[in-house]
C-alpha positions as YAML, in Angstrom:
chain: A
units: angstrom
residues:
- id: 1
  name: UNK
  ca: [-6.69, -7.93, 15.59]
- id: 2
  name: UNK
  ca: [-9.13, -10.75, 14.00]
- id: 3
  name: UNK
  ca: [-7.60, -10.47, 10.25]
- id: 4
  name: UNK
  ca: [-8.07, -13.32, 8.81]
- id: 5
  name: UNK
  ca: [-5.08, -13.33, 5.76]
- id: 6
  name: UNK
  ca: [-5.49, -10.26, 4.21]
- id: 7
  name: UNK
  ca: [-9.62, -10.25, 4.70]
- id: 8
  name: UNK
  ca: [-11.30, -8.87, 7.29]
- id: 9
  name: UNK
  ca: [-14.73, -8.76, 8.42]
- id: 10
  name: UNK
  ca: [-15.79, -5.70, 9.82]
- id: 11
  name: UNK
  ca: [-14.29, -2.38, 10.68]
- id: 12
  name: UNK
  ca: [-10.58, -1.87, 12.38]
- id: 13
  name: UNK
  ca: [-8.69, 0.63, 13.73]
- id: 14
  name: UNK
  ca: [-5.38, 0.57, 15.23]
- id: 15
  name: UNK
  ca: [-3.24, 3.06, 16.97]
- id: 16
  name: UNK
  ca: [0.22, 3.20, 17.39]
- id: 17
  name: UNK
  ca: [3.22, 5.05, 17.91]
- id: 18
  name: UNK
  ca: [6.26, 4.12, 15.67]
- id: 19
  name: UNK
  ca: [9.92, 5.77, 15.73]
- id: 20
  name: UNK
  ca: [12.66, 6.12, 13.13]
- id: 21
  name: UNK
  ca: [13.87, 2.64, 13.22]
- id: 22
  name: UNK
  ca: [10.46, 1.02, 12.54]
- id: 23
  name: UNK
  ca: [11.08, -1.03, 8.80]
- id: 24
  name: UNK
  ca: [8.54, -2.11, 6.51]
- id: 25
  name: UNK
  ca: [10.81, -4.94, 4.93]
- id: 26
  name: UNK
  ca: [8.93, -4.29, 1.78]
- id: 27
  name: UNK
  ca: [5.44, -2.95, 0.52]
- id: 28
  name: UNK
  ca: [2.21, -4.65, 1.29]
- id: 29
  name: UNK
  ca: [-1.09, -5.12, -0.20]
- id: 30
  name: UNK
  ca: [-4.48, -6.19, 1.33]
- id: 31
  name: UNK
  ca: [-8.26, -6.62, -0.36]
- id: 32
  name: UNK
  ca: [-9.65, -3.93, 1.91]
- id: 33
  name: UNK
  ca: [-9.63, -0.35, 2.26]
- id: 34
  name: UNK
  ca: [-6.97, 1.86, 4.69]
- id: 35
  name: UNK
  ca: [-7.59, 5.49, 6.15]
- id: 36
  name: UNK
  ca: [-4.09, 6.49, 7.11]
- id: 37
  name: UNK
  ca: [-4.08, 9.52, 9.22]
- id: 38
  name: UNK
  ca: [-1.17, 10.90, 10.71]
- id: 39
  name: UNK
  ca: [-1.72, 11.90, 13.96]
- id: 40
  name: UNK
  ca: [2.09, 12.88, 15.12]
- id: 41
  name: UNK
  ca: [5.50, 13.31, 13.33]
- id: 42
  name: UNK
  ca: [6.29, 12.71, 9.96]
- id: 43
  name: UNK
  ca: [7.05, 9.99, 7.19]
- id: 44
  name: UNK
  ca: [7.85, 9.13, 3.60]
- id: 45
  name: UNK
  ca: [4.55, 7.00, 2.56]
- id: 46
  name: UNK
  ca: [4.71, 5.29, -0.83]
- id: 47
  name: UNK
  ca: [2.15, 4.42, -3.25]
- id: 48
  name: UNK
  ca: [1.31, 4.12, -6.84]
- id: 49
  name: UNK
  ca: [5.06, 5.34, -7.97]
- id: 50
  name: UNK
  ca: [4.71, 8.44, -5.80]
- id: 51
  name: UNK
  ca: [6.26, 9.54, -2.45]
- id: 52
  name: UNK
  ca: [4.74, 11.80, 0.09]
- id: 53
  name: UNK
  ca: [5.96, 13.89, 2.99]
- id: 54
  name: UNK
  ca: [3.11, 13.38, 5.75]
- id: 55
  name: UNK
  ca: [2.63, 15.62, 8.49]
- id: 56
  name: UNK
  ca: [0.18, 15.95, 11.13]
- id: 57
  name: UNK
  ca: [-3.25, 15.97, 9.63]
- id: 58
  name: UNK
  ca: [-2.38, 14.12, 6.55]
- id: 59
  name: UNK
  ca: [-4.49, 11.32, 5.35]
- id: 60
  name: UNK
  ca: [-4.25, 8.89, 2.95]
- id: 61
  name: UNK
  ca: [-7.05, 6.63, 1.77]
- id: 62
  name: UNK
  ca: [-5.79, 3.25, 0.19]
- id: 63
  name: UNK
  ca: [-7.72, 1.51, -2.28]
- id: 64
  name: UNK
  ca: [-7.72, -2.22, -2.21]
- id: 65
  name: UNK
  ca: [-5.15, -4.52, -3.46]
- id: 66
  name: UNK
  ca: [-2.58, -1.16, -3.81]
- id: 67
  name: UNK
  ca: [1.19, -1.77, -2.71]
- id: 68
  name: UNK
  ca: [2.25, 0.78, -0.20]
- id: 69
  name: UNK
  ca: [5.01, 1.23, 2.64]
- id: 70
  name: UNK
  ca: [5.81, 3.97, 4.84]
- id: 71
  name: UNK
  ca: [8.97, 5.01, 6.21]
- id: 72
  name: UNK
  ca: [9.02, 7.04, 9.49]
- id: 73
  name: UNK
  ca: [11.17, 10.38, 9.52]
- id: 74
  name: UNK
  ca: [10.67, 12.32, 12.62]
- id: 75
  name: UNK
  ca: [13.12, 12.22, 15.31]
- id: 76
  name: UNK
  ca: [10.72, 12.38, 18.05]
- id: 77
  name: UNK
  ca: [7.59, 9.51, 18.31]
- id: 78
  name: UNK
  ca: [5.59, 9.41, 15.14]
- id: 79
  name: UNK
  ca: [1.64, 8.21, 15.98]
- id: 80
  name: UNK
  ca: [0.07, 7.06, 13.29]
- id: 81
  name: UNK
  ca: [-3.66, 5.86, 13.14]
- id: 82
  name: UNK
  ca: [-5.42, 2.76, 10.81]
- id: 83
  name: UNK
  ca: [-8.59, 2.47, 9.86]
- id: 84
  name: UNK
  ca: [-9.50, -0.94, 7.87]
- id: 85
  name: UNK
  ca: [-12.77, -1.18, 6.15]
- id: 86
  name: UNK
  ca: [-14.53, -2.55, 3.69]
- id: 87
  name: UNK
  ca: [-16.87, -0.64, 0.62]
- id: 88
  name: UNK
  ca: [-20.20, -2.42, 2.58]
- id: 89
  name: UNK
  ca: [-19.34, -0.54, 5.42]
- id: 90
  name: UNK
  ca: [-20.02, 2.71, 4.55]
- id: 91
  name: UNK
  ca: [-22.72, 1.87, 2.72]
- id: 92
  name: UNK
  ca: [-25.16, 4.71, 4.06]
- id: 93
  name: UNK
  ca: [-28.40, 6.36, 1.46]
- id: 94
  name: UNK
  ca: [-27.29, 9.66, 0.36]
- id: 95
  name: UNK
  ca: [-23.91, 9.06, 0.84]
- id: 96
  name: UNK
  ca: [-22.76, 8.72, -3.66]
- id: 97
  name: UNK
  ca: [-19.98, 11.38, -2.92]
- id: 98
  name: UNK
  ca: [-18.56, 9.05, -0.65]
- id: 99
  name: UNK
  ca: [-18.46, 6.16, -3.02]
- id: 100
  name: UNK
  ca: [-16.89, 8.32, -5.23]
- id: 101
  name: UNK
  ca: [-14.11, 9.44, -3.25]
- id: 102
  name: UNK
  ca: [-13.34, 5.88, -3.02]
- id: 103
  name: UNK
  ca: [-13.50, 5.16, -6.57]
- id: 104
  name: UNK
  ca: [-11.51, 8.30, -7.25]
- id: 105
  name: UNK
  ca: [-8.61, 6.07, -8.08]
- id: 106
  name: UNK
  ca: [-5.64, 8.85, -8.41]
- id: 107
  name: UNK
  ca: [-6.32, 10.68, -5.34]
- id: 108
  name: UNK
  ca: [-5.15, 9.79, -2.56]
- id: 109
  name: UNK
  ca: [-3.47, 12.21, 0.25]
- id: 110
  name: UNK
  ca: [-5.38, 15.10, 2.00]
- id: 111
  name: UNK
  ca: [-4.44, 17.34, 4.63]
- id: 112
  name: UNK
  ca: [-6.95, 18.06, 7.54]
- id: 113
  name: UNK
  ca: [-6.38, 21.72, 9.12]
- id: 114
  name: UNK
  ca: [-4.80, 22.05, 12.07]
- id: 115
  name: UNK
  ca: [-7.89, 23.44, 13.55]
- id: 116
  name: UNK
  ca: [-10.10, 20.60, 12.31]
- id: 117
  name: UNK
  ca: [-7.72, 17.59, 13.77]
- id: 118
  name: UNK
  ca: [-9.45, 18.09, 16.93]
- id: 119
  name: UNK
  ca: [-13.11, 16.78, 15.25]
- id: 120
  name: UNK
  ca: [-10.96, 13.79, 13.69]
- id: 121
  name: UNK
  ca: [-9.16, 12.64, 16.55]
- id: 122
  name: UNK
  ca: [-12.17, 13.14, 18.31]
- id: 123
  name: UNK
  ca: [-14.19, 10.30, 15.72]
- id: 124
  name: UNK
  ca: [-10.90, 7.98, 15.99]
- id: 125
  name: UNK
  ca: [-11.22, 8.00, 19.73]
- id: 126
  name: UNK
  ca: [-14.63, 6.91, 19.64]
- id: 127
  name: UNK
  ca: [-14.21, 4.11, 17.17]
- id: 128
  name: UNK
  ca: [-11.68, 2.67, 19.44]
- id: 129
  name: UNK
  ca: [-13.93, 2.93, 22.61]
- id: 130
  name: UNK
  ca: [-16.51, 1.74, 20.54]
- id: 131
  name: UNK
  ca: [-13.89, -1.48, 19.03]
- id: 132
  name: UNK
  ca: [-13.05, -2.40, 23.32]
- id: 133
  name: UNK
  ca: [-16.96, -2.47, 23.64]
- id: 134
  name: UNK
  ca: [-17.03, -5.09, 21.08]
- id: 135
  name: UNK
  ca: [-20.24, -5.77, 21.05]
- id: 136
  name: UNK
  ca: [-21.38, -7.97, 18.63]
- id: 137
  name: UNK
  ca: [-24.50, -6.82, 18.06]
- id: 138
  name: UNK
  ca: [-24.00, -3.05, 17.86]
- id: 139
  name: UNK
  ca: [-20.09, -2.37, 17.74]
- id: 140
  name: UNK
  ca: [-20.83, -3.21, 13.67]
- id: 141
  name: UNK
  ca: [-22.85, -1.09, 12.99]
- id: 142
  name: UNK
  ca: [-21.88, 1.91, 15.41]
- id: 143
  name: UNK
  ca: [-18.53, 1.68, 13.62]
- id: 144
  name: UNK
  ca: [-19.92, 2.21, 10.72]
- id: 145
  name: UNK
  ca: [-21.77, 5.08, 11.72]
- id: 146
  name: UNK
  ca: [-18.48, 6.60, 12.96]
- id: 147
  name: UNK
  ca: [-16.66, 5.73, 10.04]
- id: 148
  name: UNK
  ca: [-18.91, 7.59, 7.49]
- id: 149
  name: UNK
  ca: [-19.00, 10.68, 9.90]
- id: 150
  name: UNK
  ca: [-15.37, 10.39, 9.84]
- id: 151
  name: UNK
  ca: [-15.15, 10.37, 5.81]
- id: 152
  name: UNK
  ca: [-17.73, 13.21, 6.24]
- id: 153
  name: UNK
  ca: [-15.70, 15.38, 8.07]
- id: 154
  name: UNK
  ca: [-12.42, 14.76, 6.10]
- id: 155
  name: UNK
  ca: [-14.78, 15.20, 2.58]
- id: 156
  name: UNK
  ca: [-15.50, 18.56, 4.54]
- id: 157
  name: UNK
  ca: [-12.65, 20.42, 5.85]
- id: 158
  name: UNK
  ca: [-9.42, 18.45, 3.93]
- id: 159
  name: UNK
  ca: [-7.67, 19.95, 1.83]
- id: 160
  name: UNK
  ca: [-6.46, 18.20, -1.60]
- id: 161
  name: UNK
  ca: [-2.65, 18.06, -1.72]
- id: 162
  name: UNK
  ca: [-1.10, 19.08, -5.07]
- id: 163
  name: UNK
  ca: [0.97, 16.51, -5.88]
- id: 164
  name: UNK
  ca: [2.88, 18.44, -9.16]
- id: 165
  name: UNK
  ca: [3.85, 20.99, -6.44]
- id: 166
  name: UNK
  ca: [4.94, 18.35, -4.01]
- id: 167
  name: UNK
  ca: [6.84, 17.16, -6.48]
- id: 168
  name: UNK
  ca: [8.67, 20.44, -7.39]
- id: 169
  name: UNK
  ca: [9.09, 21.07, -3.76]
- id: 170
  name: UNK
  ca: [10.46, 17.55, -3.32]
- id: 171
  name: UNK
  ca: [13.13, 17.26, -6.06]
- id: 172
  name: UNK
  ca: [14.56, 14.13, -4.41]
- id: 173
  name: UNK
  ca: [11.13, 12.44, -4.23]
- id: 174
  name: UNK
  ca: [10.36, 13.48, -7.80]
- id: 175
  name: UNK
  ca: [13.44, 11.41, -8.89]
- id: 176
  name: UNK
  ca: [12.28, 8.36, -7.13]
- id: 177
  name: UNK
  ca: [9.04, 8.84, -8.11]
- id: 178
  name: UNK
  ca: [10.89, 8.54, -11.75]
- id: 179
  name: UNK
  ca: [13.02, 5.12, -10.78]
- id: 180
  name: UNK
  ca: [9.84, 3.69, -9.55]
- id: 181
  name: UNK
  ca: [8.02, 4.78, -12.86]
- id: 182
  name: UNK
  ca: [10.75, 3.36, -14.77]
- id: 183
  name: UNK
  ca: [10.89, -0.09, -12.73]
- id: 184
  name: UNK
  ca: [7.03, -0.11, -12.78]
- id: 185
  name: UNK
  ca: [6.91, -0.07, -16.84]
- id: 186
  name: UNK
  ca: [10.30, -1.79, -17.21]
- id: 187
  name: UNK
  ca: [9.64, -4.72, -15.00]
- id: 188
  name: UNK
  ca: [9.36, -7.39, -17.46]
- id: 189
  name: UNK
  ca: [12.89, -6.28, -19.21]
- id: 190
  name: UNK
  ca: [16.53, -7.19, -18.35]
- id: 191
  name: UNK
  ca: [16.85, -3.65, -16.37]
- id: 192
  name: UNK
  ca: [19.90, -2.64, -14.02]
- id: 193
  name: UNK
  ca: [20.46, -0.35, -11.15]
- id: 194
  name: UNK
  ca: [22.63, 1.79, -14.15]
- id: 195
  name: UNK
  ca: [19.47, 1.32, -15.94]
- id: 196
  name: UNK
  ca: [16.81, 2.81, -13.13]
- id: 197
  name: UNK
  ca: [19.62, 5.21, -11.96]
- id: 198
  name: UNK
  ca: [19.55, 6.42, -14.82]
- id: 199
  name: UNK
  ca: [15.66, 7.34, -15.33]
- id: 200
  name: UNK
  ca: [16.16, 9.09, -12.59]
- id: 201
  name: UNK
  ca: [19.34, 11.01, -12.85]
- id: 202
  name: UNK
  ca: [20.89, 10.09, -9.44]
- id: 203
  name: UNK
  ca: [24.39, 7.97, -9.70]
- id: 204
  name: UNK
  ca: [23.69, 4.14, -8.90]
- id: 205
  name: UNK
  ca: [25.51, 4.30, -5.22]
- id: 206
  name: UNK
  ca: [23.24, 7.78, -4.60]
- id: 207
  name: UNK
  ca: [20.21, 5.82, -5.86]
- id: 208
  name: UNK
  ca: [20.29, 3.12, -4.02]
- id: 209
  name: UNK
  ca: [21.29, 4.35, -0.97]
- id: 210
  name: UNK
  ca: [18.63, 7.12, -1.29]
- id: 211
  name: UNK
  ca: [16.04, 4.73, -2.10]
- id: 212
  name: UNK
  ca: [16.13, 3.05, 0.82]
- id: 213
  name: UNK
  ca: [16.72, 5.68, 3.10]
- id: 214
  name: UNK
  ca: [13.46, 7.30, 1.73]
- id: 215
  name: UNK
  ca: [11.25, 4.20, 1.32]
- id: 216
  name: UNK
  ca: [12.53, 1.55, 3.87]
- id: 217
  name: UNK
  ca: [12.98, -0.58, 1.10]
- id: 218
  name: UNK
  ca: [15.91, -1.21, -1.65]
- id: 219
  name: UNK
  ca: [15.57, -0.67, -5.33]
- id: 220
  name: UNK
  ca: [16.24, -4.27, -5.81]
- id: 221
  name: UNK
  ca: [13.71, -5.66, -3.67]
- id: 222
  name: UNK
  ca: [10.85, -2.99, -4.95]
- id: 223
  name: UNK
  ca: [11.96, -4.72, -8.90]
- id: 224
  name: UNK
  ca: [11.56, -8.09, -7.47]
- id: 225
  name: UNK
  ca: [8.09, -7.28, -5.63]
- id: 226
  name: UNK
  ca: [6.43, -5.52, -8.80]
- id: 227
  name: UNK
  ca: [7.52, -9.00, -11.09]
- id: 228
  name: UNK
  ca: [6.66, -11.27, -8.59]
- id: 229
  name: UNK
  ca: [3.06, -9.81, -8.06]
- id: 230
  name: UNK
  ca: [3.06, -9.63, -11.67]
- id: 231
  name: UNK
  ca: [3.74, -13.21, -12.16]
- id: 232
  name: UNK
  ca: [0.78, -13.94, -9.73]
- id: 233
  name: UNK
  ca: [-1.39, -12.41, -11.32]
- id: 234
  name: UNK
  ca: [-0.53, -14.41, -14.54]
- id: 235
  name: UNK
  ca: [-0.25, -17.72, -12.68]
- id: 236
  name: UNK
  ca: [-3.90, -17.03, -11.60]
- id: 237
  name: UNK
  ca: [-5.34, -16.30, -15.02]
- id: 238
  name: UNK
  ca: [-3.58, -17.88, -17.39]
- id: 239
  name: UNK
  ca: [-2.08, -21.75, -18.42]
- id: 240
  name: UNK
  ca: [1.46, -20.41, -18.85]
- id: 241
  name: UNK
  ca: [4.23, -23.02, -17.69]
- id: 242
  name: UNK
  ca: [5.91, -21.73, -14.93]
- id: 243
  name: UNK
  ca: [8.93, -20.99, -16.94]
- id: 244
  name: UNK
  ca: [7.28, -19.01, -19.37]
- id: 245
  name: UNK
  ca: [5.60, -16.98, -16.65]
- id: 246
  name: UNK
  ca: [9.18, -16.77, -15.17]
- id: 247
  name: UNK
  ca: [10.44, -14.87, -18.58]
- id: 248
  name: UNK
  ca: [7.47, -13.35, -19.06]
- id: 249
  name: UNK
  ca: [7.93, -11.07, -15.80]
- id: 250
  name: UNK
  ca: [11.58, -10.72, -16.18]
- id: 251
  name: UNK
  ca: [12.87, -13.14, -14.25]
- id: 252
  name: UNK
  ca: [16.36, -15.02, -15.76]
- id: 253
  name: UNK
  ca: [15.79, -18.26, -13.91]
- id: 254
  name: UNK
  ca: [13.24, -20.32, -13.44]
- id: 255
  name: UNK
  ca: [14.60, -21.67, -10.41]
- id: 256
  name: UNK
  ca: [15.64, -18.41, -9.17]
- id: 257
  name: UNK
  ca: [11.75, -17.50, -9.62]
- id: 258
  name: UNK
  ca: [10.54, -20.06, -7.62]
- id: 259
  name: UNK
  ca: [12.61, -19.44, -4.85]
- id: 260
  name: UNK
  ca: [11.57, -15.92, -4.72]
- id: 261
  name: UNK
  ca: [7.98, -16.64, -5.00]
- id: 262
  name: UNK
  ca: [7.92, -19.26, -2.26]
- id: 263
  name: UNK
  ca: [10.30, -16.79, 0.06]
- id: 264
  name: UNK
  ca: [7.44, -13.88, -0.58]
- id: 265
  name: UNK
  ca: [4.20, -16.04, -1.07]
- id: 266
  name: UNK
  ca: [4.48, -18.75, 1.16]
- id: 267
  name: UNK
  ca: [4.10, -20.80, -2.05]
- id: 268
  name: UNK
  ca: [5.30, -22.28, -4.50]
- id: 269
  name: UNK
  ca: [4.16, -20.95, -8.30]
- id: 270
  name: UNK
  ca: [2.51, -24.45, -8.58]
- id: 271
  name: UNK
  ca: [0.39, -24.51, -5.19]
- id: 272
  name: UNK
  ca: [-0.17, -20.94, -5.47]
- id: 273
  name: UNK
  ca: [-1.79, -21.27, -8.99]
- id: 274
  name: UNK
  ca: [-3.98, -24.94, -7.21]
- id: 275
  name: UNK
  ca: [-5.53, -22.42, -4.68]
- id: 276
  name: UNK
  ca: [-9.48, -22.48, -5.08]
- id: 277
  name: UNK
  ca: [-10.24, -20.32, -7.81]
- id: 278
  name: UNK
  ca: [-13.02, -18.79, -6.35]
- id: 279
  name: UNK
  ca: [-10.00, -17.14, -3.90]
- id: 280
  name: UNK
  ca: [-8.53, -15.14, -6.43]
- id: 281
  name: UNK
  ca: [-9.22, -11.58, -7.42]
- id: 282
  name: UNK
  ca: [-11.89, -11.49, -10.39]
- id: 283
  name: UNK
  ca: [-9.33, -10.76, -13.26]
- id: 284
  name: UNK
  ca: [-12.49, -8.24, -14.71]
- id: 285
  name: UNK
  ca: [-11.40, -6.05, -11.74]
- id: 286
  name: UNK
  ca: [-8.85, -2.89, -13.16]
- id: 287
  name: UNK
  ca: [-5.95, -3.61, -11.47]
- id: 288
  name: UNK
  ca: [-3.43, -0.96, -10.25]
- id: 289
  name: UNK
  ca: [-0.82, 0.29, -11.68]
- id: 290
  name: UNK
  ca: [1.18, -1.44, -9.59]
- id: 291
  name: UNK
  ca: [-0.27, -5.16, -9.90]
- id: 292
  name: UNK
  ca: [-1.67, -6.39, -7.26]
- id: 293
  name: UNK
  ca: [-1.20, -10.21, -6.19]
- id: 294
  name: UNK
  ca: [-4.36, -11.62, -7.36]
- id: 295
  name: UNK
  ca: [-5.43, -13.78, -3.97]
- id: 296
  name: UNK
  ca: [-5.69, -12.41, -0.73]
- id: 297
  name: UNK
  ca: [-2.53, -14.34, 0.76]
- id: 298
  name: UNK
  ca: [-0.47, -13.11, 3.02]
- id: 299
  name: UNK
  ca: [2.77, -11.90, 2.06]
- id: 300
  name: UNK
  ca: [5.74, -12.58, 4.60]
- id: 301
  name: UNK
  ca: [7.17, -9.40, 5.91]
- id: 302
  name: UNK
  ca: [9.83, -10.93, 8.29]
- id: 303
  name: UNK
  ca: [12.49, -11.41, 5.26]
- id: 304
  name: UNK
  ca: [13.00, -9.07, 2.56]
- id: 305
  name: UNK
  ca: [12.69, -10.36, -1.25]
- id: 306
  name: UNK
  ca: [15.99, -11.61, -2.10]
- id: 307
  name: UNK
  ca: [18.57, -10.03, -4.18]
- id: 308
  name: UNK
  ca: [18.00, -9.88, -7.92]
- id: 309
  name: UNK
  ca: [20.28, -11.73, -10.02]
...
């Protein structure tokens, strides 16, 4: 798929079946838009400090430069289905609701009827007939006629999910939904796993091994991605030595920082923050919750962060 880093240049959509032991090492951002839509199975997606159960029909629309992972549950094949697109390509007269969907920063999952997935699947199929065509004249722009009839249809017949009632369905996910709060504010502190554990009123062992078991990820190596994409973010707009950007995104060591930051980055602080300015995020954009890294670089998935000290 022609990505080039973490930009991309017209409209994408992938397909693909994943089982159980499918891993996201860790969460991963990207300066475009995703339309996750479940299309078999289940899984745990997470995103802005939340987790959600997805079924069949759910969808998910992920704003740029948000960290998310999903974990999948089901014991048979999960299919899931990606869309990749830009704000341009939707950009249709008449079409304001749509914009502010996007823009509609704290909603993200909706359910699609199960008499209604038909129309969707329907739209997806075409897109990817339309993606093999590849033709570089039309294929643009008749994927982005699909993809607004797509975001039509789900604006139509979805369904928004309640997310305080997910949560009191979901105790367990509530309570990691409260260690991720509690890393997510408590980043830049000297914080241990008693510390998160308990925010969210699970032991430390239960914690952690729920954690990961829920997320695909481990409590430690969620800490270490919210600091280090922190610490970009500072490194970008700001003349702090690297040691004081180190400390200021709780990080012990300055050495130990660097290490991480190459491991994730591909980096190090000092080449990262040399990058061409013009390829960082515009530090006037409102950044999520969850800080984003502030360049569109990719971020290696093949290792996990490493331990925190």
């Amino acid at each position: 798929m022609a990505i080039i880093g973490y930009s991309i240049n017209r409209i994408f959509i992938d397909t693909k079946s994943r089982d159980r032991s499918f891993e996201m090492n860790e969460p991963h951002v990207h300066n475009h838009y995703e339309l996750f839509y479940l299309n078999k199975g289940s899984c745990n997606f997470f995103i802005k400090s939340h987790f959600y159960n997805l079924v069949p029909g759910s969808v998910l629309i992920i704003p740029p430069n948000t960290p998310h992972s999903v974990h999948y549950t089901s014991k048979q094949q999960s299919v899931r289905t990606l869309v990749l697109f830009r704000e341009k390509d939707v950009f249709f007269p008449n079409m304001q609701f749509i914009y502010d969907t996007l823009a509609e920063k704290n909603t993200y999952i909706l359910q699609i009827p199960a008499m209604y997935q038909v129309h969707v699947e329907q739209l997806i199929q075409n897109m990817e007939a339309e993606q093999r065509f590849n033709d570089e004249r039309v294929s643009p722009a008749m994927l982005s006629l699909c993809l607004i009839q797509l975001l039509v249809i789900i604006r139509r017949f979805s369904t928004d999910i309640d997310t305080s009632l997910l949560d009191e369905l979901h105790t367990t996910n509530r309570q990691l939904s409260l260690a991720a709060t509690f890393i997510k504010k408590n980043y830049n502190q000297k914080i241990s796993l008693n510390d998160i554990a308990e925010a969210s009123g699970f032991s430390p062992n239960y914690l952690s091994r729920k954690f990961k078991e829920d997320t695909g990820i481990g409590v430690h190596e969620y800490l270490t991605f919210i600091r280090l994409n922190k610490a970009a973010i500072e490194l970008a707009h700001t003349d702090h030595t690297i040691t004081e950007v180190a400390l200021n995104n709780g990080f012990s060591d300055a050495n130990y920082f660097k290490d991480a930051f190459h491991k994730s980055f591909g980096l190090s602080p000092r080449e990262y923050r040399k990058q061409d300015a013009t390829s960082f995020t515009d530090p006037v954009v409102t950044f999520s919750d969850f800080a984003p890294v502030a360049a569109p670089v990719y971020l290696k998935t093949e290792d996990s962060p490493a331990t925190i000290k």
